[in-house]
C-alpha positions as CSV (number, residue, x, y, z in Angstrom):
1,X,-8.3,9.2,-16.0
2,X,-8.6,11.3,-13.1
3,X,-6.4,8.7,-11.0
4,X,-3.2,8.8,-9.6
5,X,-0.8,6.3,-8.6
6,X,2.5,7.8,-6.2
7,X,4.6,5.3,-8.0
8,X,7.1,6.7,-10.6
9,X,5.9,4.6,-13.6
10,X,4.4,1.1,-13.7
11,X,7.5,-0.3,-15.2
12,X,9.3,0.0,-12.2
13,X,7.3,-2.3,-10.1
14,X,10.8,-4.1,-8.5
15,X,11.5,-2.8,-5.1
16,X,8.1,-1.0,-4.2
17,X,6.9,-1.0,-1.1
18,X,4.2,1.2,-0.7
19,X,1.7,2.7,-3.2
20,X,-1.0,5.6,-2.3
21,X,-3.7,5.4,-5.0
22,X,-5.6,8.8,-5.5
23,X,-8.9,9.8,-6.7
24,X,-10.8,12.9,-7.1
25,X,-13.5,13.0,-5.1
26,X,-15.5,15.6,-7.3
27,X,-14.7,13.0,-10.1
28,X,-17.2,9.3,-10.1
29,X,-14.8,8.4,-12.9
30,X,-11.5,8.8,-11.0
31,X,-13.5,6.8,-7.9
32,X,-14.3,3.6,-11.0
33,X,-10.9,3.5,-12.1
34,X,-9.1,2.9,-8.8
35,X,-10.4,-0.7,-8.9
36,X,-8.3,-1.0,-12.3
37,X,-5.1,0.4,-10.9
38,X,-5.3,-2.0,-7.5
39,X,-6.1,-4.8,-9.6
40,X,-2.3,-3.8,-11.8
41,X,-0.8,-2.7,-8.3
42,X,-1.8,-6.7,-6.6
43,X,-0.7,-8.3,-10.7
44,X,2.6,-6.5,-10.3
45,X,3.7,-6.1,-6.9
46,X,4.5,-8.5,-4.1
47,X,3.5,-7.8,-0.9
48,X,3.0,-4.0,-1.2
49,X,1.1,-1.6,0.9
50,X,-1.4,0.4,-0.6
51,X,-3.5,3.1,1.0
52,X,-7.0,4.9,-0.6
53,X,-6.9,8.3,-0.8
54,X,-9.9,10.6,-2.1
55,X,-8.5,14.0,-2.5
56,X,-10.1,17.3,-3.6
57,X,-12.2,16.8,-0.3
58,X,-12.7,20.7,0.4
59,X,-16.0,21.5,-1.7
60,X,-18.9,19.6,-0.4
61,X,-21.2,21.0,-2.8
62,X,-18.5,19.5,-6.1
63,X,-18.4,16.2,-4.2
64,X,-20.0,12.8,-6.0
65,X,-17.9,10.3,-4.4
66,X,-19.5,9.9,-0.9
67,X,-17.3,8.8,1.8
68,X,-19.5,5.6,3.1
69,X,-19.3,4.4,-0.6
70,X,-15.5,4.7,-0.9
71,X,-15.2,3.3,2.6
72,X,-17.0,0.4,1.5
73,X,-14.8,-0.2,-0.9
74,X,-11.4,0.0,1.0
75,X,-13.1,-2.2,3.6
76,X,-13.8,-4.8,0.5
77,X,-10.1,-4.7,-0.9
78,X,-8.4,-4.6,3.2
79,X,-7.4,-1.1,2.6
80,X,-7.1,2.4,4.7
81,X,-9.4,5.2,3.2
82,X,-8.1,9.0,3.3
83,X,-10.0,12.0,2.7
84,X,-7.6,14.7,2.0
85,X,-7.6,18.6,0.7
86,X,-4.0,19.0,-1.0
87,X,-5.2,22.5,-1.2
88,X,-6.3,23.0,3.2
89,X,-3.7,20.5,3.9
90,X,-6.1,18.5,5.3
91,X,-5.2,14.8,6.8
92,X,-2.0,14.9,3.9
93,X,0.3,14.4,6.6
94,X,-1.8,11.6,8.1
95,X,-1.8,10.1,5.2
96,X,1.7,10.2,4.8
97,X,2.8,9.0,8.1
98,X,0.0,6.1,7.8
99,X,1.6,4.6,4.5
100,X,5.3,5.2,6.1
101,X,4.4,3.5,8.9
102,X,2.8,0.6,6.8
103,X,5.9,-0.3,5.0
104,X,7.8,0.0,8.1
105,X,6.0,-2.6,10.0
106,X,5.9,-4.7,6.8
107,X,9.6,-4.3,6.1
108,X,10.4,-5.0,10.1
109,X,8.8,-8.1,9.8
110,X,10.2,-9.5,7.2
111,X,13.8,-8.9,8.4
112,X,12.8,-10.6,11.6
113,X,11.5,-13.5,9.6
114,X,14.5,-13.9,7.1
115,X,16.7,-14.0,10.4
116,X,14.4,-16.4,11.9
117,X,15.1,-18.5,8.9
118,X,19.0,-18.1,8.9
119,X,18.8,-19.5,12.2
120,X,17.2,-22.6,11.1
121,X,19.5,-22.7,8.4
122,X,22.8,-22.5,10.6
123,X,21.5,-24.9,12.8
124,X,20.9,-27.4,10.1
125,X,24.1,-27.1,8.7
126,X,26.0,-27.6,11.6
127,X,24.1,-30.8,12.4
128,X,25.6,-32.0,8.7
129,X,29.1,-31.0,9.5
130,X,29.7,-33.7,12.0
131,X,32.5,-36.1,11.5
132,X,31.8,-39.9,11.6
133,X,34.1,-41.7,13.5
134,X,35.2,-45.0,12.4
């Protein structure tokens, strides 16, 4: 299909918590099937981040996917859009660090929220502990 998704196999969608979905950008058909994959990505995962990436992006003249298109797009479904060239090493790393950072901020979050909730639920169970007297 010309698409890739960085995840080992869509049967293991328990635990993921990030997901960089690739397309060729020399390839309109890899850029139409990305829409498919986010659409399994959002049916299977819960609160995962996903990043855009249009790779290949080192022969202007091969190019068919034009970047205000695919920007669109990653605008419509609240996502980053990279350009890369695996091949020039261009914006991989930024990439990289971008998605990292992503599921640390998520993942930070949520361990502030569960011990926000812990809280709660101490305080709530020591107001139940309380002998009557009489």
């Amino acid at each position: 299909c010309g698409c890739v998704c960085v995840v080992v196999s869509f049967r293991y969608y328990r635990g993921t918590h990030g997901v960089i979905v690739v397309y060729d950008v020399s390839s309109a058909e890899s850029f139409v099937n990305v829409k498919r994959w986010l659409h399994e990505i959002n049916q299977n995962c819960d609160d995962v981040c996903r990043i855009l990436v249009g790779n290949k992006n080192d022969d202007p003249a091969s190019k068919v996917v034009e970047t205000n298109d695919a920007q669109k797009f990653a605008e419509q479904m609240c996502i980053r859009l990279f350009e890369t060239s695996a091949k020039e090493n261009v914006n991989v790393e930024d990439m990289f660090n971008c998605i990292t950072e992503l599921v640390l901020k998520v993942r930070k979050e949520s361990v502030a929220k569960q011990q926000q909730q812990s809280e709660v639920v101490k305080l709530s169970k020591s107001s139940k502990r309380k002998k009557k007297c009489c």
